[in-house]
Each structure stands twice: as structure tokens, then as C-alpha cells.
TORKOL-4160 file (C-alpha; in steps of 0.2 Angstrom, whole numbers, padded with zeros to 4 digits, m for minus):
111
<pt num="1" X="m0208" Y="0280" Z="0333"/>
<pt num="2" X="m0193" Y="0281" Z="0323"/>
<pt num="3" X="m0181" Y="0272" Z="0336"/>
<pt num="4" X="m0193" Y="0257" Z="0336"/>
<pt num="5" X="m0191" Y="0259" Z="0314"/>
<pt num="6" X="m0172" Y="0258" Z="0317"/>
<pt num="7" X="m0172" Y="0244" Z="0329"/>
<pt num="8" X="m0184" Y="0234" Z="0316"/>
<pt num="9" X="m0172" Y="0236" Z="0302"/>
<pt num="10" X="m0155" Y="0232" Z="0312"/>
<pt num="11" X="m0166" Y="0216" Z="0319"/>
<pt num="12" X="m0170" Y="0211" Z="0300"/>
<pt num="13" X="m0151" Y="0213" Z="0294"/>
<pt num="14" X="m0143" Y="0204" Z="0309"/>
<pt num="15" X="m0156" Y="0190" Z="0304"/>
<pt num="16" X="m0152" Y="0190" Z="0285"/>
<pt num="17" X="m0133" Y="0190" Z="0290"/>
<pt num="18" X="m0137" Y="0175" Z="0302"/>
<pt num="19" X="m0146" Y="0167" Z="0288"/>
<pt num="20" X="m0132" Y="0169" Z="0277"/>
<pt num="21" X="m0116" Y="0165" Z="0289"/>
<pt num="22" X="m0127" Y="0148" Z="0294"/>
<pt num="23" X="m0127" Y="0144" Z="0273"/>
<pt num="24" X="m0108" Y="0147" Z="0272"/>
<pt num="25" X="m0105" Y="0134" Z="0284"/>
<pt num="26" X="m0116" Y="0121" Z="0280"/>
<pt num="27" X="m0114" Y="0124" Z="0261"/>
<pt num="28" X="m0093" Y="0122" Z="0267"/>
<pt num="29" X="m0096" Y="0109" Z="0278"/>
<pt num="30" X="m0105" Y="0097" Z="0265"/>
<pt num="31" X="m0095" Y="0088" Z="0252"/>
<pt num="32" X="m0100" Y="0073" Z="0238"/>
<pt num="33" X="m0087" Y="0059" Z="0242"/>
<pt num="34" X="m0077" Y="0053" Z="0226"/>
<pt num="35" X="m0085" Y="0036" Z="0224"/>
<pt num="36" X="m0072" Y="0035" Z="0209"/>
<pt num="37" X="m0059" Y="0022" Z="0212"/>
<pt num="38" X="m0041" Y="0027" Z="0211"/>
<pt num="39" X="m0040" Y="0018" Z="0193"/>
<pt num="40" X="m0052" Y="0030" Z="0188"/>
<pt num="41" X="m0049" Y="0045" Z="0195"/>
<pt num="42" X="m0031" Y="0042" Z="0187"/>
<pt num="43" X="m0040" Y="0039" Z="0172"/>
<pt num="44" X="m0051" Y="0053" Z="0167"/>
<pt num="45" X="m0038" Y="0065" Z="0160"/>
<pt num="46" X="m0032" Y="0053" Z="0146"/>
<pt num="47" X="m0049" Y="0049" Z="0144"/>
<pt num="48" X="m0053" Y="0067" Z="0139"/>
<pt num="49" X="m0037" Y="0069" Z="0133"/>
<pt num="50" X="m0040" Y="0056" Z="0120"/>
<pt num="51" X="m0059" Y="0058" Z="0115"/>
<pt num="52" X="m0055" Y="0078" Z="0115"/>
<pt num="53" X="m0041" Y="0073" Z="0100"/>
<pt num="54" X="m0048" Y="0060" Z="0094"/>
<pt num="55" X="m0065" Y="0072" Z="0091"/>
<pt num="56" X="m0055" Y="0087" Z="0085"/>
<pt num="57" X="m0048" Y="0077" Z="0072"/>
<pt num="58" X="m0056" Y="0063" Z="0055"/>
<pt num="59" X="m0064" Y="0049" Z="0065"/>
<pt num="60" X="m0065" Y="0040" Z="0050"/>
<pt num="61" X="m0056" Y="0022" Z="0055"/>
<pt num="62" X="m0039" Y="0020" Z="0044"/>
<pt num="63" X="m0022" Y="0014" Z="0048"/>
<pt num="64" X="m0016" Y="0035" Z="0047"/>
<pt num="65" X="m0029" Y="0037" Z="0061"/>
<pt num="66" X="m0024" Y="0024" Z="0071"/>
<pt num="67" X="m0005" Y="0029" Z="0071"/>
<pt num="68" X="m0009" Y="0047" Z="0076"/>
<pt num="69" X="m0019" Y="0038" Z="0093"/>
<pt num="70" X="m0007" Y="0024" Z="0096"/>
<pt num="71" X="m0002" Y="0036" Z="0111"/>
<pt num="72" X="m0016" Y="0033" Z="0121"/>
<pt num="73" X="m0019" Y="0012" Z="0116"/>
<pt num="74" X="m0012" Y="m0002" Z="0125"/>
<pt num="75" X="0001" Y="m0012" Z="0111"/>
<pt num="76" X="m0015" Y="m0025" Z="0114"/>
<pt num="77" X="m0027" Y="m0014" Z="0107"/>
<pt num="78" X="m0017" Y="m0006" Z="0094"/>
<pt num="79" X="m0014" Y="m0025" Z="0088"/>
<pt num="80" X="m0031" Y="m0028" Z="0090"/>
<pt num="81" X="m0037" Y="m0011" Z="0078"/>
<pt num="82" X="m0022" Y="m0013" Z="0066"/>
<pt num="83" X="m0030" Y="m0030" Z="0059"/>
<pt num="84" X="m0049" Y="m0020" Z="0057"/>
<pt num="85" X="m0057" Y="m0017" Z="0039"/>
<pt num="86" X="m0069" Y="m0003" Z="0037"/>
<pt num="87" X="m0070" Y="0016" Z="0041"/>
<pt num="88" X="m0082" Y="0012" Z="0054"/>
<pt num="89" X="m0075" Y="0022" Z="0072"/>
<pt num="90" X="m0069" Y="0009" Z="0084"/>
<pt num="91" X="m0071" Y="0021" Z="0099"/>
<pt num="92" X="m0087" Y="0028" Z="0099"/>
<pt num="93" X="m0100" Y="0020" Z="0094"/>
<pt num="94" X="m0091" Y="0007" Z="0080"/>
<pt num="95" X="m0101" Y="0014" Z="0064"/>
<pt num="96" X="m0100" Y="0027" Z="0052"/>
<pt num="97" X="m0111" Y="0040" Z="0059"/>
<pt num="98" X="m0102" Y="0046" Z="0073"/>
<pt num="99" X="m0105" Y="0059" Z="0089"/>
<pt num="100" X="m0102" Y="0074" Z="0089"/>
<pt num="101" X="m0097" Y="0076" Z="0107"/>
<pt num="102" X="m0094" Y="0067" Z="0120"/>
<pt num="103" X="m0096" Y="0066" Z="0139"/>
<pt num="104" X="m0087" Y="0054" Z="0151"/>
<pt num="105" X="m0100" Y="0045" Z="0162"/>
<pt num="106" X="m0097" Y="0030" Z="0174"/>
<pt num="107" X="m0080" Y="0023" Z="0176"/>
<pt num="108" X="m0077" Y="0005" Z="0183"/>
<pt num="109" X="m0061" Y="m0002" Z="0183"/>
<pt num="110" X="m0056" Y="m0018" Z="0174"/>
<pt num="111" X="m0044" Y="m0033" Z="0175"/>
């Protein structure tokens, strides 16, 4: 009787380890394609670079503000900003009350 308790228990181990060497290698062998196009991809550091200054920091608009970001602008759109009146915060959501964190979500590449 206790051979055939032994033989139970070395069964139900070698089963658990089958189990687990079978979740390994589909769990490996899955992966989510990057859908992202290269733009994109190439993007998303500045992107959290920016938006993790540009929170840390007054979000308030003025022409102070927009100096310390004219880093991470195009000269277009630094243009475009330097000619703006108000306080109101051109990157987020273009008010007064801004976020206080951010996320970046879907990316699509422009002209």
C-alpha cells in the first residue's frame, strides 16, 4: 500500500511539471505584434519625455514656458504657440484646468 501512495504522488508531480513546461512554452511562444508604425514607435520616448517635463513643471501657458519646451516643438509650432494669448495649456487639453497625469494611447502618423 505505500508503493502504490509513492507511485500516486510521483504521477501527480510529473503531471504538474508537464502542465507547467507545456505553459512556458506556449506563454514564450505567443507574442502581441507591434501594430505601431515605425513613426511611432520612434515617437513615444519624446512623447513621454516631453509630457513627463512638461507635467513636472507650471503648465500654466506663457512665453517662459514655451521657451523651456521649444526642445521638443517643430519651429512651426513653436511659431504657431509664440503668437497665443491666454494661460490656457496648449498641450493637454487647451484650458486652464489641466490633468494631472497623463497616458499616451493611440499613435497614428501624420503628413
Amino acid at each position: 500500500m505505500h508503493r502504490s501512495k509513492r507511485i500516486k504522488t510521483i504521477l501527480s508531480v510529473s503531471a504538474s511539471l508537464r502542465f507547467i513546461f507545456l505553459l512556458v512554452l506556449f506563454g514564450s511562444s505567443c507574442s502581441i505584434p507591434n501594430l505601431s508604425s515605425p513613426e511611432c514607435v520612434e515617437a513615444q520616448p519624446v512623447l513621454r519625455e516631453f509630457y513627463s517635463f512638461h507635467f513636472g513643471n507650471d503648465m500654466a501657458f506663457s512665453p517662459e514656458n514655451l521657451k523651456l519646451r521649444e526642445r521638443f516643438l517643430t519651429p512651426r509650432l513653436r511659431d504657431e504657440l509664440a503668437t497665443r494669448q491666454g494661460t490656457a495649456d496648449p498641450f493637454t487639453v487647451n484650458s486652464d484646468d489641466v490633468p494631472r497625469a497623463f497616458r499616451l494611447a493611440e499613435c497614428t502618423a501624420g503628413d
